[in-house]
C-alpha positions in Angstrom: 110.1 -95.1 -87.3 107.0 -93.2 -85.9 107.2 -91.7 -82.0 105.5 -94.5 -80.4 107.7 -97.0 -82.5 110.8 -95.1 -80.8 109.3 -95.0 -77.2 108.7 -98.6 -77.4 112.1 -99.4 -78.6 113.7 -97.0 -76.2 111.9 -98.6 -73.4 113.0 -102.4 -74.3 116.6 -101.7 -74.2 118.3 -103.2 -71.5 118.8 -101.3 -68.3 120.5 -102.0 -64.8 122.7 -104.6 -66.3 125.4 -104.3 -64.2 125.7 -106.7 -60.6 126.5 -104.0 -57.8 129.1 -105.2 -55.3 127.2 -105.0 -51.4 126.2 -102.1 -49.7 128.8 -100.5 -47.4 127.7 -101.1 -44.3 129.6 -99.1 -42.6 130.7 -94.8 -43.4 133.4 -93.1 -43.1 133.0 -88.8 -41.9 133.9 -87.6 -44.9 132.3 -88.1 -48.7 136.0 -87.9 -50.0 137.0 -91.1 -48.3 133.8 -93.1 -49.4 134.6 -92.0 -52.9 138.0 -93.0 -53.6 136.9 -96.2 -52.2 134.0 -96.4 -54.5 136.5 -95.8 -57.3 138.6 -98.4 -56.7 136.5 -100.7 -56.4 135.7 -99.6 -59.4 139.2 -99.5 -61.0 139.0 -103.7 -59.5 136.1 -104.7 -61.2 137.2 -103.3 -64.5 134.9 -100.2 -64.7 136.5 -98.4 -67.9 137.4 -95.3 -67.4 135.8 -94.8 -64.2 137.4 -91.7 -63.3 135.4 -89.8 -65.7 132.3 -87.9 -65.4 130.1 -85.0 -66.6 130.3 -81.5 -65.3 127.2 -79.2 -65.4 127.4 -76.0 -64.9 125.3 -72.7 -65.9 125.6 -69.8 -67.6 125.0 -65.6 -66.4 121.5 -66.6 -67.6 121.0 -69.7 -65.7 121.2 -71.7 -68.8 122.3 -75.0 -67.9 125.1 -76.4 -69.9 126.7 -80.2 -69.6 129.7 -82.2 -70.7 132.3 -85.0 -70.0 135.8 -84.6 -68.4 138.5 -86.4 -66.4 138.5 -86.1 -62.3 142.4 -84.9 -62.0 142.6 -85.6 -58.0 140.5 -86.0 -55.1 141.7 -84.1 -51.5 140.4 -83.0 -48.5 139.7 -79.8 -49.8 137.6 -81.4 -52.9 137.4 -82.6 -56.5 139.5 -81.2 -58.8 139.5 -80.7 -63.1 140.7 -78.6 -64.9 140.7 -76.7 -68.3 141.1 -73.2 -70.0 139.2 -70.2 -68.8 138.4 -69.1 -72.5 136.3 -72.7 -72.8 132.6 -72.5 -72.1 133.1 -74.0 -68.9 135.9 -71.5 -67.7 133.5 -69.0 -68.9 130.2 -70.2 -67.1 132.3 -71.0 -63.6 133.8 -67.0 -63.9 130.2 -65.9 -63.7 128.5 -68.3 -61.6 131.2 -70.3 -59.7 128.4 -73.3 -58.7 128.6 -76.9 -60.1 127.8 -80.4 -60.4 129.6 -83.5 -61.4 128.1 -86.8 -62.1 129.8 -90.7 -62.5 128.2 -93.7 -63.5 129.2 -96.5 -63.1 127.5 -98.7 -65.3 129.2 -102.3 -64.5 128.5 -101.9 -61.0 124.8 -100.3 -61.3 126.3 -97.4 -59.2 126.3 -93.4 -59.4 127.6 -90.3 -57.3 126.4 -87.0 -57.6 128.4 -84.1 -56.5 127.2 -80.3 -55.8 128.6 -77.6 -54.5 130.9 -74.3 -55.2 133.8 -73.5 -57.3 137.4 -72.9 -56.4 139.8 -71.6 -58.9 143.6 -72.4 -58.3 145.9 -70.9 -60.6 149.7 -71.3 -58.5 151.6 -74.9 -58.1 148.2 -77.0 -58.8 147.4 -75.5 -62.0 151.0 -75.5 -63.4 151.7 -78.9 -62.3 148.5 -80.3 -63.8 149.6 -78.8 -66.7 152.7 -79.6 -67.3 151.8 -83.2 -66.8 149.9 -83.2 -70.1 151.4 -84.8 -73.4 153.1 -82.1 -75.4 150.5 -82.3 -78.1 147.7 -81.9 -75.1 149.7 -78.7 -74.2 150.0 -77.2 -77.5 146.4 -77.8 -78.0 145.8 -76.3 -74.9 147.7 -72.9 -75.3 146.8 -72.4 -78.8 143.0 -73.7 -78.9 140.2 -71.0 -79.0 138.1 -73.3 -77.5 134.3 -73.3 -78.5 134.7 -70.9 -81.2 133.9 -71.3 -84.7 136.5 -72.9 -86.4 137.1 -71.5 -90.0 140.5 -72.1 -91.0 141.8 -75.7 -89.9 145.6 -74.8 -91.5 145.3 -71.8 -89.1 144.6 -74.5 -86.6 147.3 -77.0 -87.2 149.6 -73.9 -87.5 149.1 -72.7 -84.3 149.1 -75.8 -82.7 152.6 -76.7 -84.3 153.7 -73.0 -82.8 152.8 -74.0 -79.6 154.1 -77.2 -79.9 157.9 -76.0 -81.0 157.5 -73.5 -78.0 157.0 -76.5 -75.5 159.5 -78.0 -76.6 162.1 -75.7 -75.8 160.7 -74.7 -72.8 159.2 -77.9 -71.1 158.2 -75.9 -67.9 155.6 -73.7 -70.1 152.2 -72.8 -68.8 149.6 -71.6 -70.7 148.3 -68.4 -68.8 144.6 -69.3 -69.5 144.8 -73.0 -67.9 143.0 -73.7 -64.4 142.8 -76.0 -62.1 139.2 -76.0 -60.2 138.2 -77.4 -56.8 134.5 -78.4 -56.4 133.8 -78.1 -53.0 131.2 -80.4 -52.0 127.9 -79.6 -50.3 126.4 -82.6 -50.9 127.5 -85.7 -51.9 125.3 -88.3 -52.5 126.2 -92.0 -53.3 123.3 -94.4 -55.6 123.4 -98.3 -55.7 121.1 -99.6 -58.0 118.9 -102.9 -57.7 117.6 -104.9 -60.6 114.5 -105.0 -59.0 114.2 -101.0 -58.7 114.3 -101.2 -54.7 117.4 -98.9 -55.4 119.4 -97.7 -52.3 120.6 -93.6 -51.6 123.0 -92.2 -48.9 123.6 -88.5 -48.9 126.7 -86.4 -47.2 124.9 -83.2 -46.5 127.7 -80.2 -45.4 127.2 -78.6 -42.1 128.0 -75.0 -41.2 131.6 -76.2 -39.4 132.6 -78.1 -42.1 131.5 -81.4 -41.0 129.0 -84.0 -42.9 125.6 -85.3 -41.9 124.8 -88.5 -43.6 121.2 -89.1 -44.4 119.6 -92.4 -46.0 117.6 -91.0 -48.9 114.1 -92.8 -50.5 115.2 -94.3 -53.9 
């Protein structure tokens, strides 16, 4: 298949497929609340796994780096994920503590784009959120060296076991590397498509005492 062959068959696949529910007509003060109601409308119509989305982040050379996790809670303060500080991502938010995180929604043509800074939590949230986890998702956890170059897989499986054992006979374990993260929004901004591209944008923008200003964006 030449390049043109692949730009034309790129461009015929179907797009926008999904039927978006109406416009909100009405907001509420804060992104937060719009959100969660976003998502569960979402949850309703049968989204599949709607809660998760892609976290970008950058490097100490402002190389931009991307990839998919699960939103762990929503709260006043912010959005919250988590994941070891040894990871890529743990590494990346030490040195520059900005980020982004992204849902689409395909079924209902909709997407929300969140920016803003970086908290790191490493007291109740962190230990609860771990301790949640499946064993297996534990021991993975505390014994993974994650991103590195994997040479040995039975060193693998063997620490993994290790970790495992050592869950098991203390449930309350908590890896010391794990972290929960708060992404405090600065802006917010919720996307509706339409079929016929007359697509529809509302933004939170974050004021100085902590309060939103919600702006209608051009598509």
């Amino acid at each position: 298949m030449t390049g043109e062959d692949i730009r034309s068959w790129i461009r015929g696949l179907p797009a926008l497929t999904g039927t978006p529910p109406p416009a909100p007509s009405t907001f509420p003060d804060r992104p937060n609340d719009l959100f969660v109601s976003w998502l569960r409308e979402a949850v309703a119509a049968g989204v599949r796994e709607p809660h998760v989305c892609a976290l970008s982040t950058v490097d100490e050379s402002g190389v931009p780096d991307t990839r998919y996790l699960i939103l762990k809670d929503v709260t006043d303060s912010g959005f919250w994920f988590s994941g070891s500080s040894d990871s890529m991502k743990g590494i990346e938010l030490q040195a520059n503590p900005q980020a982004s995180l992204a849902f689409y929604w395909r079924e209902q043509g909709r997407q929300i784009r969140i920016r803003g800074s970086v908290e790191t939590e490493t007291g109740p949230v962190r230990d609860t959120d771990f301790v949640e986890r499946s064993v297996t998702a534990r021991a993975v956890a505390a014994a993974s060296r994650t991103s590195r170059v994997l040479t040995d897989p039975d060193e693998y499986n063997r620490l993994v076991e290790e970790a495992a054992a050592r869950i098991e006979k203390d449930p309350g374990y908590v890896s010391e590397s794990w972290r929960a993260w708060c992404l405090v929004p600065d802006t917010v901004e919720f996307w509706q498509a339409d079929q016929g591209r007359r697509h529809q944008r509302w933004q939170y923008r974050r004021t100085g005492d902590g309060g939103y200003i919600q702006e209608v964006l051009w598509p």
